[in-house]
N, C-alpha and C positions, 0 to 999 in steps of 0.2 A: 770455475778455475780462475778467479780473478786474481790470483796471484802470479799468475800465467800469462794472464792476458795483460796485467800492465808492465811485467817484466821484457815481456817481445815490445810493448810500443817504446820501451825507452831507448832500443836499438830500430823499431822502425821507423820514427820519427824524425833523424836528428839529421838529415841534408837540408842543405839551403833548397833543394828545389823545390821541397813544403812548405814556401816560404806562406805566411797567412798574414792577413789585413791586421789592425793595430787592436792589441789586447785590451783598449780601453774597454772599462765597463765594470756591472756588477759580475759575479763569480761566485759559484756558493756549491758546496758538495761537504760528502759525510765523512767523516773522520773516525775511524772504529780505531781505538787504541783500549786493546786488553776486553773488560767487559763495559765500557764506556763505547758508547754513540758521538759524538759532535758535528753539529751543523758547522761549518766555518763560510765565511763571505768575506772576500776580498772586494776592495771596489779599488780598482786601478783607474788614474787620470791621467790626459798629457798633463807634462809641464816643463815648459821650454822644449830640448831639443830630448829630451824623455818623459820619463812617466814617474810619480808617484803613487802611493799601495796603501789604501789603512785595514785593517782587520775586525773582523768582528766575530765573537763566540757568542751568541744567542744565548745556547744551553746554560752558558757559567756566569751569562748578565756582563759578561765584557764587550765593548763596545771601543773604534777609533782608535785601535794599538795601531801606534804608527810602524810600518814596514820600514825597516832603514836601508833597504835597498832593492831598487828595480830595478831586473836586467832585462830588455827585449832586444834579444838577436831572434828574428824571425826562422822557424817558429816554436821556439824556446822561449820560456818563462821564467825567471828564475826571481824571486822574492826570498830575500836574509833579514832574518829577525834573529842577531847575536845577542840580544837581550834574553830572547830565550832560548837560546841557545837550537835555533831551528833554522833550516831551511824549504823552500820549495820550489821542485825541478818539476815543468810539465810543457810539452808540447802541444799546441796550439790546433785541435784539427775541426773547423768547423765552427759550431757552436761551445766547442768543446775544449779544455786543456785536462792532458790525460796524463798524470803525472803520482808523484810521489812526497809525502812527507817526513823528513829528517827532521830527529828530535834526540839528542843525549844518547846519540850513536845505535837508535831505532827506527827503523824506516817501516814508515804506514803507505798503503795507497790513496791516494786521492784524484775523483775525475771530481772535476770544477763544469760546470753550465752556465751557462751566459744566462741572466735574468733579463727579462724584461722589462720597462722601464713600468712602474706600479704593480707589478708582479709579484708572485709569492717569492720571497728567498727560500726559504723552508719550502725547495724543491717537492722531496720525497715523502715529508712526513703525512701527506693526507693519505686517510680512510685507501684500501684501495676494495673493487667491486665484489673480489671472492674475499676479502679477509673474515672468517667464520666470523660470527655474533653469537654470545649466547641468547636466550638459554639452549645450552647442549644436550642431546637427548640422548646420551651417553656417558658412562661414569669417566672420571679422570682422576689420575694419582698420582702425583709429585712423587719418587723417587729417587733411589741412590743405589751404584753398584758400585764393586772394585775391579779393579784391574790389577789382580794378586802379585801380575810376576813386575810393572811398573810401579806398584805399593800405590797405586792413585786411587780417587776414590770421584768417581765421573756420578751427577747429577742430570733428569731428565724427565719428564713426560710419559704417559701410558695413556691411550686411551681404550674404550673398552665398550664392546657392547653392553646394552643390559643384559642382565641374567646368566647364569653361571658356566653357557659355552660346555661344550668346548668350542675355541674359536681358531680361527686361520691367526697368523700373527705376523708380524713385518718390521723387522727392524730401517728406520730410514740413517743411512749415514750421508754425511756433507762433502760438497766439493772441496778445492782450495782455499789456505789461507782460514785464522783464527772465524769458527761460525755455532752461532749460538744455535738451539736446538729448534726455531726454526726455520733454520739457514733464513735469516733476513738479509736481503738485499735491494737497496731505493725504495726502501717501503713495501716491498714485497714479504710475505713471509710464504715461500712456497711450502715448506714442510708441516706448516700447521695448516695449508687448505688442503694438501695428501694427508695427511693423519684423518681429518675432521671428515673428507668423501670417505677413505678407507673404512673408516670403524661404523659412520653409516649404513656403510654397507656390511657389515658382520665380518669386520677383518680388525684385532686385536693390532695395535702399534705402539711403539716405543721410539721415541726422537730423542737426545740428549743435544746437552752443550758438549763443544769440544774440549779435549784437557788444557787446563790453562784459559779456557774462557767460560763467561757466564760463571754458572755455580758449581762446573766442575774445576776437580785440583789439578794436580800436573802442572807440568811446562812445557806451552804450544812451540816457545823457540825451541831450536832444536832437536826438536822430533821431526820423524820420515814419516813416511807411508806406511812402512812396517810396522812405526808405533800406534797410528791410528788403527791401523789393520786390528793390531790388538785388541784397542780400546772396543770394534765393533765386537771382534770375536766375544769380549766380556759380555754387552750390550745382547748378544744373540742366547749365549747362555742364562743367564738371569731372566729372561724373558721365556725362554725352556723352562726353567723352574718354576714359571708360572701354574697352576693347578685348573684354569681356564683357558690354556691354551690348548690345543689339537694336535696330539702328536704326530710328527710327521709332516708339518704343516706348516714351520717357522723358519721363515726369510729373512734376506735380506734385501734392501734396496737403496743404492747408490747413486749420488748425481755424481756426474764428472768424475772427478778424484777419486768419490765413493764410488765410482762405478770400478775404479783400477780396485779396489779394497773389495769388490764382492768377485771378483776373479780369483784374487790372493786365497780369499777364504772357501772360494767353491771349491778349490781345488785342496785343503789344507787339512787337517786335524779338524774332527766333527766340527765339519761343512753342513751349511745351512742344508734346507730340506730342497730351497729354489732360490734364485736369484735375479733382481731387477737390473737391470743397470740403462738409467737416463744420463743419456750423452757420455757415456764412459769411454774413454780411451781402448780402440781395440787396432791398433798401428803401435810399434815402437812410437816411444816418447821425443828422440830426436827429430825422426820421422813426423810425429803431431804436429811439433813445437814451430815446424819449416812451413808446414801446411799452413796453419794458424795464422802464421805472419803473414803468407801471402794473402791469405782470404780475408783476412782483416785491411790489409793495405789495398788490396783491389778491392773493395768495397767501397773503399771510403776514395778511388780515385786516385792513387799514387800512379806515376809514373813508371811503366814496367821495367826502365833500366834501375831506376829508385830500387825499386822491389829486390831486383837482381842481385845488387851489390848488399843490401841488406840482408838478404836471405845467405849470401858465401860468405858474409862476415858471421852470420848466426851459426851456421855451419861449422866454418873452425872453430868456435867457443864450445861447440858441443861436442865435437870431439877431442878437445883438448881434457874439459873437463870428465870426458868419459875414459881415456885413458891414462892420465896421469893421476894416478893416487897420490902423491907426495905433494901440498897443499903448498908449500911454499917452492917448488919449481911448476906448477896448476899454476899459479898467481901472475909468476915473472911471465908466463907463456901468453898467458892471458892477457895480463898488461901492455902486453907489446904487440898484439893481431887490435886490440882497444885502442892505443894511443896510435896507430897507424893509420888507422881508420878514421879517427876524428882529425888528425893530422892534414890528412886529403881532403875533408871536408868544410874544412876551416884554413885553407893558404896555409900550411906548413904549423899554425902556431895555434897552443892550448893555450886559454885564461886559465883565469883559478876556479870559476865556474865548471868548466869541461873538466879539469884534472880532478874537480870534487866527483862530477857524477863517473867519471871514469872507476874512482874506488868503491863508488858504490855499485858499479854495476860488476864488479871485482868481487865484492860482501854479499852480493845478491846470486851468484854464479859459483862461488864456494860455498854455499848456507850448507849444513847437511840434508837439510830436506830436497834443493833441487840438484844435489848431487847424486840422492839417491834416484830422483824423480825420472833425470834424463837418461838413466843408464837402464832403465824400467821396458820390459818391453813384453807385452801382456798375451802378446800368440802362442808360447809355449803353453801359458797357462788354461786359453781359451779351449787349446788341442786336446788337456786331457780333460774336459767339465764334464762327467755324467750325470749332473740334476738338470733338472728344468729350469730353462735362464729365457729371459723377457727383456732382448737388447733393442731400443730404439734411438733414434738422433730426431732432429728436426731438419727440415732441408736448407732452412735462414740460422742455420749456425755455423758461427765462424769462428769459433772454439774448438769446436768437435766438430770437423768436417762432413756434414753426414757419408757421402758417397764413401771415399776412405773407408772409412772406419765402420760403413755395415759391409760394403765388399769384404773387408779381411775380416768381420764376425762370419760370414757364411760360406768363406771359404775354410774356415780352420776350425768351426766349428762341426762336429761330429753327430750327425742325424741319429747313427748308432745308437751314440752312447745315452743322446740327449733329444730324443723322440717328440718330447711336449713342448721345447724350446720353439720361441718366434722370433722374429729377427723384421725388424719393420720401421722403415721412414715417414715421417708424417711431413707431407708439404705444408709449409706456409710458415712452419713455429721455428724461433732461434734458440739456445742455449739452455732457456729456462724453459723452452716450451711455452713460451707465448705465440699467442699470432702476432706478428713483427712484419715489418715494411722493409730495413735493410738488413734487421740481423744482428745489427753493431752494438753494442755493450751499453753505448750510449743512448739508445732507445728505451734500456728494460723500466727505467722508470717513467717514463712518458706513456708509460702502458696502463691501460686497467687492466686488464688481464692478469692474473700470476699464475696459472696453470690452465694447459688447455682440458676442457671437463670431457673430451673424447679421447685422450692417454689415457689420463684417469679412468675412465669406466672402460676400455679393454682391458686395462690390467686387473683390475679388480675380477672381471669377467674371467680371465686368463687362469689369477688365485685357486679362484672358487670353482674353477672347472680342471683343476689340476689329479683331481681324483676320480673325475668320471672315465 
């Protein structure tokens, strides 16, 4: 859910009592814009009674774009390059500014890491310890399905045991925010080391790109939940149509956001046979979003009155945007609980800096996606599932609460209807299902790990035991 997660730090971050030490230094994080990757490195200097910024894009051979403007109000960052017509807003936490990139009236996320002096810049891009190698001892096929009733035409991955099956099958879908098929994140690519254990183990899968990214079509702005939804529903069928596959035996499985998307469809129009769902949303979305903030702000140390006021500011935003359908009285409502807020926070008076992110965090709280997002709320749907669902969290995640959200999996979920369903927390692993130390976002790429290899082999075990 990184789209989620940098959206809450742009409102948990922004009190002076987070004030943080001086931004000098190197700075380097990934830039995913559409089906493009970018390293970008800032190297910020004192100079005089501020700082100076030059840039660097590795990937494109540019080097030394001078920034034409530093702003450090602690622990705000703020870097204007009106040449190119960009900005960058990021809060200061740690080793860390966790922020956003503005471009031609697009906003990307961006966490920036402090480098160390003779260090790699190019953070994220090494080798990591699970990423598969071939040679594969399993077949694989590039693929193409449509999405009839979006007219799209979504590109993806199969892989396959040898020999002519039948086999178990698994659709994997992705969390938040544009992700190619195998949801790559700081060098990780969890869904191709689940595909590569999966079909090892005699279990048939299909990954794709999302619409709008990588090699499929569509358009990622813009679309909800509902349209993804879709996109798997298509992904689940064509994968049915397979002649290797095992009828009765084809899944789905969801991270985070895929996990709200295998609820939608357990419950919908031929529903998968079972369903995974890692670190899925099982609380209203308001309710997550509140949690989220706090477990991430205590985590990293914020002040519980910090937390307080941040957390009642996040609160009227989501019920604002959950009640009011009419976008341009949503906006003014919203404008005015935003500029009050930063008002108190800043002696009565906004720059042009603050009144920018104010409208972005206005274009980010009206998008259609987290309109639909926040008004989601996944208990109804958990109450009526009578397949076999395989709901886990990790207990260092601060995305997806674990406690939360397996409490209200086991309370709403129905033994009844759903006999083979397990519902299970694993100590020690955060969001991605790494072993993790705090949990915090900021971690997943300082990890070798990208999946823990003990999820993976219960679930598989779980699949394969689904018909005994």
């Amino acid at each position: 859910m990184k789209k989620l997660l940098l959206f809450l730090c742009f409102f948990g971050f922004s009190s002076a009592a987070l004030a943080q030490a001086s931004p000098e230094g190197d700075w380097s994080g990934l830039l995913r814009v559409e089906a493009v990757t970018l390293n970008i490195v800032f190297h910020v200097k004192a100079e005089g009674d501020g700082y100076s910024t030059t840039m660097d894009s590795p990937d494109q051979a540019a080097f030394d774009i001078k920034v034409f403007n530093t702003i450090w109000k602690a622990p705000t960052l703020t870097l204007q390059l009106p040449a190119m017509g960009a900005v960058f807003y990021g809060d200061k936490v740690g080793d860390s500014i966790v922020g956003s990139w503005t471009q031609a009236g697009h906003t990307f996320d961006l966490i920036l890491t402090r480098q160390q002096p003779g260090g790699e810049m190019d953070t994220y891009r090494g080798a990591k310890i699970q990423t598969p190698q071939p040679p594969f001892d399993y077949d694989i096929e590039e693929v193409s399905f449509s999405n009839t009733h979006a007219g799209i035409k979504l590109s993806g991955t199969i892989t396959k045991p040898k020999g002519v099956g039948p086999f178990p099958a698994v659709v994997l879908v992705s969390g938040s925010g544009p992700q190619d098929r195998d949801e790559t994140i700081m060098g990780h690519k969890p869904f191709h080391v689940l595909a590569h254990e999966f079909t090892r183990s005699g279990i048939a899968v299909l990954r794709y790109d999302d619409r709008g990214f990588g090699q499929s079509g569509g358009k990622f702005q813009g679309s909800t939940t509902a349209d993804f939804a879709e996109d798997a529903a298509a992904a689940l069928a064509f994968m049915r149509s397979k002649d290797y596959v095992l009828p009765g035996k084809a899944g789905i499985m969801g991270h985070s956001e895929g996990g709200m998307i295998a609820w939608i469809l357990a419950t919908g129009k031929d529903k998968p046979d079972f369903a995974v769902s890692l670190a899925g949303p099982c609380v209203s979305i308001d309710e997550l979003l509140l949690l989220q903030s706090h477990a991430l702000s205590a985590t990293m140390g914020i002040a519980d009155t910090t937390i307080a006021k941040n957390l009642a500011l996040n609160a009227k935003l989501y019920s604002i945007v959950k009640a009011e359908n009419d976008s341009v009285k949503a906006r003014k409502l919203l404008e005015k609980e935003l500029t009050s807020f930063f008002k108190q926070q800043n002696q009565g008076k906004l720059n042009k800096a603050t009144k920018a992110e104010i409208q972005q965090q206005l274009n980010t709280l009206l998008d259609p996606w987290f309109r639909y997002f926040v008004r989601f709320d996944p208990v109804p749907l958990i109450r009526q599932i009578d397949i076999p669902v395989f709901a886990t969290n990790g207990s260092k995640d601060v995305q997806v609460t674990a406690n939360e959200n397996m409490r209200s999996m086991m309370d709403n979920l129905d033994p009844l209807k759903s006999p083979k369903s397990r519902v299970q927390q694993y100590m020690g692993l955060n969001h991605l299902f790494q072993s993790a130390d705090s949990g915090l976002p900021q971690e997943y790429g300082e990890l070798r790990e990208t999946f823990s290899p003990q999820v993976m082999a219960d679930i598989i075990e779980w699949i394969k035991g689904l018909d005994e």
